[in-house]
Steps between C-alpha positions, in 0.01 A plus 500: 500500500375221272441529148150324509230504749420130387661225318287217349634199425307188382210406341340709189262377297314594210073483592158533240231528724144435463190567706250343621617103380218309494545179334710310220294526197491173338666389159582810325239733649523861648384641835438858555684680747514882638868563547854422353809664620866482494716475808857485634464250777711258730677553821753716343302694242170605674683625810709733297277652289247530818826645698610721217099642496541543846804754452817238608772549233501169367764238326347173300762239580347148235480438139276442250531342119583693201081455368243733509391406828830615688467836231183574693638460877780684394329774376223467817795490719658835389109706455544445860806663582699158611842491402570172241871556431581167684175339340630149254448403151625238319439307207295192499351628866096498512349771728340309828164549381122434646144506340260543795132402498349705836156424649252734670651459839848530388638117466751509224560148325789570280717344165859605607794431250864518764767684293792794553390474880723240507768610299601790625815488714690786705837522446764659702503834287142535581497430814587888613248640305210262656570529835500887511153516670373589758288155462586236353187258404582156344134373367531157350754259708409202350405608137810664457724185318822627452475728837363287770851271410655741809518817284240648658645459843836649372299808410320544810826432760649763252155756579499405850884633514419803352257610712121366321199390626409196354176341416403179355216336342485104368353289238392174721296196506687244725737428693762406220530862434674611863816448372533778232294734817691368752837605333387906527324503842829636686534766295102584493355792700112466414394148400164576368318201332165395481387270752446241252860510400591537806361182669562290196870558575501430881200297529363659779117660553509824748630767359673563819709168439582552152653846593712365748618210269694779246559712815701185621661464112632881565209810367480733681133514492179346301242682364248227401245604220170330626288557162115644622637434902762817453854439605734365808811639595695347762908576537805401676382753793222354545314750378170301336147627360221475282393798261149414323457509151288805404092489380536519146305386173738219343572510118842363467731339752776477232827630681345591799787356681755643255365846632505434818859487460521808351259691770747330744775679328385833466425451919902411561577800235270721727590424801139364671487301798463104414133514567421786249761330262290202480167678500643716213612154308157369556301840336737498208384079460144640527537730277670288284171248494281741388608539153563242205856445488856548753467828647206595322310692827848658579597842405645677764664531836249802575188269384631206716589705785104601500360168407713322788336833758166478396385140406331254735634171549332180526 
């Protein structure tokens, strides 16, 4: 039996949130807003805190700098129950951090500063403890400096040998960054990025297409985040549909994607069929957008059990 329900390795980031962003006051003036928060966010960070809140025993695989900013996910990490044991720190390492200005219908623009994301590195003697999962998520292939130099694969032949699930999630805007994706995608269960991402790697328009291109590349199957159009999943099988995204009021879309992964998770961990995997993925991203913040709207398996039962979709 595995030691963790879910492993996530990859992107976490600092995030100070404010709502509704209006416009950039001029010179040195102010504007008045409703809402700050403080998030942990990125591919690796919101879907284990939205995992752990979800009841998956949960290991934070990343690092952050030794500032007050990687204090604070530190100390967010652990108020959720994740495990940071294999979490880095080292001197002269900044904490990835984000301030995010977020309009009435949930557009984000964002200042991000890149830092431990891409120091962090996985060496052999961790390389046990982060594959004992259940799942293994990798959020961040092409943030992740030190990793995405073929370290990440070497973790994720190691998972697949030991029995894991694996699940991947990118940081793409053309096709200059397939190689660092490419080098993972045989070892990759669930390749679930947004379609964005996803075509600006392959160059291709139906989402149909762009599955089969990473099928081809060696996943096992796509789950394609489709923003307000829901999600496509389409796998080596041939097994291929399209869950709608659910009738909600918009506040955020800051990690919806991020908890998709984790929703998609806790469906593997459970044991649901692919179709109620996804759907369950898509009510934890909907819950997700309805508060300021990375898993803001989630708090529960129970509560996103019932949201995913009794919500309309679009």
């Amino acid at each position: 039996m595995a030691r963790y329900d879910y492993s996530s390795m990859g992107f976490y980031t600092y995030d100070c949130l404010g709502w509704p962003f209006t416009e950039v006051p001029s010179g040195g003036g102010t504007v008045f807003i409703d809402e700050l928060t403080l998030a942990v966010s990125g591919a690796g960070g919101t879907a284990a805190i939205a995992a752990a809140k979800m009841g998956l025993k949960t290991l934070a695989v990343s690092g952050v700098g030794e500032d007050l900013m990687g204090d604070w996910v530190m100390q967010r990490l652990q108020h959720f129950g994740v495990d940071t044991s294999v979490m880095q720190r080292k001197p002269g390492w900044k904490t990835s951090s984000s301030i995010v200005t977020t309009r009435r219908d949930g557009s984000r623009p964002a200042l991000h500063m890149k830092g431990a994301t891409g120091n962090f590195y996985v060496d052999d003697a961790m390389i046990p403890q982060v594959i004992d999962a259940t799942v293994l998520h990798v959020g961040g292939v092409g943030l992740m400096d030190a990793m995405d130099k073929g370290r990440t694969a070497v973790v994720m032949k190691a998972a697949k040998a030991r029995g894991a699930l694996t699940t991947v999630d990118v940081f793409a805007g053309s096709p200059k960054d397939l190689p660092a994706v490419a080098d993972v995608l045989p070892y990759t269960d669930y390749f679930m990025p947004s379609i964005e991402e996803a075509q600006a790697l392959c160059g291709l328009g139906d989402p149909a297409d762009t599955a089969k291109f990473f099928i081809d590349m060696g996943v096992k199957a796509c789950a394609l985040t489709l923003g307000g159009d829901g999600a496509y999943y389409h796998d080596r099988d041939g097994t291929k549909f399209h869950i709608p995204a659910f009738d909600i009021s918009v506040k955020c879309t800051c990690g919806c994607g991020d908890a998709f992964n984790a929703g998609f998770a806790v469906g593997l961990v459970k044991g649901f069929s692919p179709e109620d995997t996804v759907r369950f993925a898509q009510a934890t991203s909907a819950l997700n957008a309805t508060g300021l913040g990375s898993q803001a709207g989630v708090t529960s398996f129970e509560h996103t059990l019932n949201f995913m039962k009794t919500t309309k979709t679009r």
